[in-house]
C-alpha positions as CSV (number, residue, x, y, z in Angstrom):
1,X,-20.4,-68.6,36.3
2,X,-17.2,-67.9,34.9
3,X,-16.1,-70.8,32.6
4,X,-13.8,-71.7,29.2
5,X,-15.2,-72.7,25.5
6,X,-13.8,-74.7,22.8
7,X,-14.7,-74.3,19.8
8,X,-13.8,-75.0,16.1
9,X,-12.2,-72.3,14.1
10,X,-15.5,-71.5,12.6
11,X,-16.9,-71.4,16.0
12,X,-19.1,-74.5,15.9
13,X,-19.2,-76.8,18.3
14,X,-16.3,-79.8,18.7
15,X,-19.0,-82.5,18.1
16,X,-17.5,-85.2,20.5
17,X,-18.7,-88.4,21.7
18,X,-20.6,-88.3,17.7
19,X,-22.8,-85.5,18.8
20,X,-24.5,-84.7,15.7
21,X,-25.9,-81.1,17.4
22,X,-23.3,-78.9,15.9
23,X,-24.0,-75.5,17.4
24,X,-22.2,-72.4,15.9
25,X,-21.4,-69.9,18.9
26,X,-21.6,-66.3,18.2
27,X,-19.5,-63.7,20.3
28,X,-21.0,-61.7,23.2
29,X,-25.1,-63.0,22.1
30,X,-26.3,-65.2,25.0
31,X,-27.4,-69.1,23.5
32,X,-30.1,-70.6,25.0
33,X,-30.7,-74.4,24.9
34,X,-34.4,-74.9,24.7
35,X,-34.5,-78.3,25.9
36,X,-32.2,-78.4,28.9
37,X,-31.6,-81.9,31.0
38,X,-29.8,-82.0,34.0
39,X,-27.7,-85.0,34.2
40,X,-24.6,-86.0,32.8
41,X,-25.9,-87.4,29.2
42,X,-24.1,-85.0,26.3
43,X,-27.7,-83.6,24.9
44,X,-29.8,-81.0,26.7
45,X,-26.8,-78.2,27.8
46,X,-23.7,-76.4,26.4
47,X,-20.4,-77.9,27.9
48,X,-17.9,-75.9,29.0
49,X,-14.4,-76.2,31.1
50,X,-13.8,-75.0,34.4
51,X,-10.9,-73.6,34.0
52,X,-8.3,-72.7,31.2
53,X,-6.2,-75.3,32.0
54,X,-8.5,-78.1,30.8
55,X,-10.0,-76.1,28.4
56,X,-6.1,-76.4,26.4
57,X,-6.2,-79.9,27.2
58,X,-9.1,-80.5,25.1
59,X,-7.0,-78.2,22.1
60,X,-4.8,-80.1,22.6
61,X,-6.9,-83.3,22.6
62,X,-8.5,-82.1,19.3
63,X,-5.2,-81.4,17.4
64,X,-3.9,-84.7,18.4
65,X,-6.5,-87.0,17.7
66,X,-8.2,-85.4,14.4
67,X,-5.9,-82.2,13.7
68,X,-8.3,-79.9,13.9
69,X,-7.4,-76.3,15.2
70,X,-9.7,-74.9,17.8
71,X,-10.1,-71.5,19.7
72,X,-10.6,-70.8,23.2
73,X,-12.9,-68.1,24.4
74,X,-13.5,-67.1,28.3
75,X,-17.2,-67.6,28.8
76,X,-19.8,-66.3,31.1
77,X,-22.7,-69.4,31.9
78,X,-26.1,-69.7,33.8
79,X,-28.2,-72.4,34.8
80,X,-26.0,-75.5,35.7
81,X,-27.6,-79.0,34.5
82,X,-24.3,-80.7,35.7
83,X,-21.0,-80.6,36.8
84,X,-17.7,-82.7,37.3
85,X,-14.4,-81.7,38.2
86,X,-13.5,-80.7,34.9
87,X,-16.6,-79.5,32.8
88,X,-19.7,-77.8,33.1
89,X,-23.0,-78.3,31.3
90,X,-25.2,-75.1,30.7
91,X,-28.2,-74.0,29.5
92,X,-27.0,-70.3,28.4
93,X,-23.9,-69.5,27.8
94,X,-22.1,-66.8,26.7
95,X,-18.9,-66.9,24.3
96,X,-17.3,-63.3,25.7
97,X,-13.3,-63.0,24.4
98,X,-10.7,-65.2,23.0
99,X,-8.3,-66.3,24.9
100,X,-5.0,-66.1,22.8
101,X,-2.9,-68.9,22.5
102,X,1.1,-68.8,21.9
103,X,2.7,-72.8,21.7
């Protein structure tokens, strides 16, 4: 599945909702949760947006709320725990390029 990641600058995991699982994402190296849940609960998957319009949203989100800077990468994801209209929850995924970002 084709999907959109945000990550910190240092490419770790936003830590929302006080998730305390920071995960630091390398480039093009599958991660592989090894305790997936299905459901929509924040532990047990990677999140990830559906598409790149909610994945600026959430940049957005994160400059606005605690001025952190954030960087976008175009993601490739398998086995789907859960999904809304806006995110995804995973348990691989795949950071693959950076999606550049002009404001």
């Amino acid at each position: 599945m084709q999907c959109y990641k945000v990550v910190t600058d240092d490419m770790k995991s936003l830590g929302l909702k006080n998730n305390t699982n920071i995960v630091t994402y390398p480039i093009n190296e599958w991660v592989i949760h090894p305790t997936p849940k299905t459901g929509k609960r924040d532990d047990g998957g990677y999140w990830a947006t559906k598409t790149i319009g909610v994945a600026k949203d959430l940049v957005r989100y994160m400059w606005y709320k605690y001025r952190k800077s954030t960087r976008i990468f175009k993601c490739t994801g398998e086995g789907i725990l859960f999904v809304n209209t806006r995110r995804v929850k995973l348990r691989k995924i795949r950071l693959e390029s950076e999606i550049i970002q002009h404001n």
